[in-house]
N, C-alpha and C positions, 0 to 999 in steps of 0.2 A: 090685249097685249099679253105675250108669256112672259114670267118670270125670267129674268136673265138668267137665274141660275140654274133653270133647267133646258136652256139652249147652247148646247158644246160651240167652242170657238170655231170648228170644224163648220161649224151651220152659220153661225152668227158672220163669219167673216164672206161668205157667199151672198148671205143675205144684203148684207151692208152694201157691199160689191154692184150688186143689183140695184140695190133701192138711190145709191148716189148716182150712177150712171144711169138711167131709167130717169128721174127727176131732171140730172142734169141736161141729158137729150130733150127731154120736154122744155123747159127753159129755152133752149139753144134753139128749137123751131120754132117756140112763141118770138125769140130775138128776130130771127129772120123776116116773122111778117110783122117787128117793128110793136108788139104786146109786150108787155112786161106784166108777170103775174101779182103781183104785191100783195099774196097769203099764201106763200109758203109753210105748212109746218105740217107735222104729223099726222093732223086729224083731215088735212088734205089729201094724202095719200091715199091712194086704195093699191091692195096686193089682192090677186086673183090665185085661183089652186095651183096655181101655174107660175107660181111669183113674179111675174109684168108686174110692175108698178105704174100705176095711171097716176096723174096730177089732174084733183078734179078743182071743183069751186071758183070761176072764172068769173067772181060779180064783180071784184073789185078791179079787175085789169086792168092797164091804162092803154091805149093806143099812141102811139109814139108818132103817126102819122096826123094826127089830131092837136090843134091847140088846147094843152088842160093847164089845169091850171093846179102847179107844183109847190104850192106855199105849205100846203098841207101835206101829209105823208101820209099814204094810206097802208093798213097791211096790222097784225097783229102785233102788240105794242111787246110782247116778249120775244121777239123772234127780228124785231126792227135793226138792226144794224146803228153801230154808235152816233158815225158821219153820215144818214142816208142822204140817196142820189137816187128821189123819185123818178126819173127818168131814163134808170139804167139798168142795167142785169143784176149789178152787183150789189144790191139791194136781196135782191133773189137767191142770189147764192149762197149770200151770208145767213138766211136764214135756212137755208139747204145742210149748211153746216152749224146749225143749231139745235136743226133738228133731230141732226146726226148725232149729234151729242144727247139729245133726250133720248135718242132711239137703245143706243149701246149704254148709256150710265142708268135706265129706270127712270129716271126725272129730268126734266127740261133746270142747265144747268144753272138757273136763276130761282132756282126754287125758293132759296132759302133768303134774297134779299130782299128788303122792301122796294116796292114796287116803283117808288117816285125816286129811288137813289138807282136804278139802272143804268140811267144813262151816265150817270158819274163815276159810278162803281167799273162799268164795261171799257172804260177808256185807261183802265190800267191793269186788266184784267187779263190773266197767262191760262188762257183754257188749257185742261188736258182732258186724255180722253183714255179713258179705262182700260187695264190691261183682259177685260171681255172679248177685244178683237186684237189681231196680228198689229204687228208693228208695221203693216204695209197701208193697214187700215188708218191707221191710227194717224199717219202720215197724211194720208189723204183726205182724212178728216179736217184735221187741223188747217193744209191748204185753201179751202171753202172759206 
C-alpha cells in the first residue's frame, strides 16, 4: 500500500471511485446468484495495472439457495458489522465500507480499540472519513 501522503486527492478520489463500485458490483452479482461473500476487506481485493478491482477469496461464501446453518457468523471479526445478518448483502457492504475507511485513513478504523470491546464500542460509534478524499467520497463512504 502507498503512503496516503504521497497519492494527491486528484488520484485517490478516482481510485476509491473504482474500488467501491467495482466491489459493490461484485457483491450485487454474487446477490443475484443468491452467494453472499462474508470476507470482505482489503486484503481481499486485488487491483490490476488497469485499476479493475477483483473480489477474490470465496471459501467462506454462504449459498443462500442452501439450508446453512446461521447461528454462527462467518467473515473477519474486524470488518463484522454491529447487528450481523448472516444471510444478507448487508453484512458485505458494511464491511465494504470499512474497508473503505482503512483504504483512505492508512489504518482499519478499529485499530486502536481492544479487540473484545468492538462490538460495544461500534454501536455508538460516529465514523468519519478523512479529508484525503472529496466530500463526494466521503459521502459515499459513510452510506456503506
Amino acid at each position: 500500500m502507498h503512503p496516503l501522503d504521497e497519492i494527491a486527492i486528484n488520484k485517490l478520489d478516482p481510485l476509491m471511485h473504482r474500488i467501491i463500485h467495482d466491489i459493490a458490483s461484485a457483491l450485487y452479482i454474487l446477490e443475484t446468484k443468491q452467494i453472499i461473500h462474508r470476507d470482505v476487506k482489503p486484503a481481499n481485493m486485488l487491483i490490476n495495472k488497469n485499476a479493475v478491482v477483483k473480489l477474490c477469496d470465496f471459501g467462506i461464501c454462504g449459498d443462500l439457495t442452501e439450508k446453512l446453518d446461521f447461528r454462527t457468523v462467518e467473515g473477519t471479526f474486524e470488518y463484522l458489522p454491529p447487528d450481523p445478518e448472516p444471510d444478507a448483502i448487508h453484512d458485505d457492504m458494511w464491511a465494504l465500507g470499512i474497508s473503505s475507511l482503512e483504504i483512505v485513513s492508512g489504518q482499519h478504523p478499529f485499530t486502536d480499540w481492544i479487540p473484545n470491546e468492538i462490538p460495544f464500542k461500534i454501536l455508538n460509534w460516529e465514523p468519519t472519513v478523512p479529508m484525503t478524499v472529496s466530500y463526494e467520497i466521503q459521502q459515499l463512504i459513510l452510506h456503506l
